[in-house]
C-alpha positions in Angstrom: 0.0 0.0 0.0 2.6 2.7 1.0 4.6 1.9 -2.2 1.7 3.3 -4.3 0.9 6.0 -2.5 4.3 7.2 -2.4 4.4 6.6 -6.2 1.0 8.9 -6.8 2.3 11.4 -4.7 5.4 12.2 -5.9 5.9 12.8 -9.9 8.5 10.9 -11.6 9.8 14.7 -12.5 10.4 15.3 -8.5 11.9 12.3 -7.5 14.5 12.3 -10.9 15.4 15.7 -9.4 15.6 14.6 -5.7 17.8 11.6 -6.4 20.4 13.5 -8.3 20.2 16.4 -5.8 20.8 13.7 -2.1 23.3 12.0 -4.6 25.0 14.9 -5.3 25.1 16.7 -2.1 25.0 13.8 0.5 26.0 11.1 -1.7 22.9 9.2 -0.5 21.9 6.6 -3.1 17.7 7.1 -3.8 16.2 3.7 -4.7 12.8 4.6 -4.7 10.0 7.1 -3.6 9.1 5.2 -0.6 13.2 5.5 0.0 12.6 9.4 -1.0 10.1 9.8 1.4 12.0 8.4 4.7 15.3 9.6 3.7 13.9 13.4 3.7 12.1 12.3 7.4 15.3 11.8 8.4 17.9 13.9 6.7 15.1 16.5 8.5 15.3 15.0 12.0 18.6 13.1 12.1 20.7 15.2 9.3 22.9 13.9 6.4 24.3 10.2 7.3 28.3 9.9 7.8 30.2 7.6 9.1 31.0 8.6 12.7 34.6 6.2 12.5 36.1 5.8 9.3 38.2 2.7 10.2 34.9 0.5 10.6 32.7 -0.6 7.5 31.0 1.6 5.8 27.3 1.4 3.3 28.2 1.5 0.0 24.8 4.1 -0.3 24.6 6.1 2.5 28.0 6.4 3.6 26.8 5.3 7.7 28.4 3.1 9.7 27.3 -0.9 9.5 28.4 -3.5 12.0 31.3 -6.0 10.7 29.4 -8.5 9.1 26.1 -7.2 8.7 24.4 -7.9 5.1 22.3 -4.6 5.0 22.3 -1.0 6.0 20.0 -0.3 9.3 20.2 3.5 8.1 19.2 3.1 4.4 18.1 -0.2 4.0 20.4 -1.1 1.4 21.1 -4.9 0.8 23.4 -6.8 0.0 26.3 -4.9 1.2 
């Protein structure tokens, strides 16, 4: 359900834009509009992910930290990493 409403709600035009921009700016990888949605939640609440010690594993798509061995992002939600 929330993957169509995100989809009706925000235009192919805005989330093409939106991707680039978090891409660009945070070097956040967008995967979707659901993934548009929460990632502006928290970029608003939380701020732009980074990883807090560069010496531990880092997501591929968010740049946040992810515990040695873990198979997906708990920031971003990406998977595999």
């Amino acid at each position: 359900i929330l993957p169509s409403l995100f989809d009706s709600t925000i235009s192919d035009l805005e989330f093409t834009e939106k991707k680039a921009k978090y891409l660009d700016e945070d070097k956040v990888v967008i995967r979707s509009k659901e993934h548009l949605f929460y990632y502006e939640v928290f970029r608003s609440e939380v701020g732009v992910p980074f990883a807090r010690d560069s010496d531990l594993k880092t997501c591929p798509d968010c740049g946040s930290n992810v515990k040695e061995g873990a198979s997906f992002c708990r920031t971003c939600g990406a998977y595999p990493i």
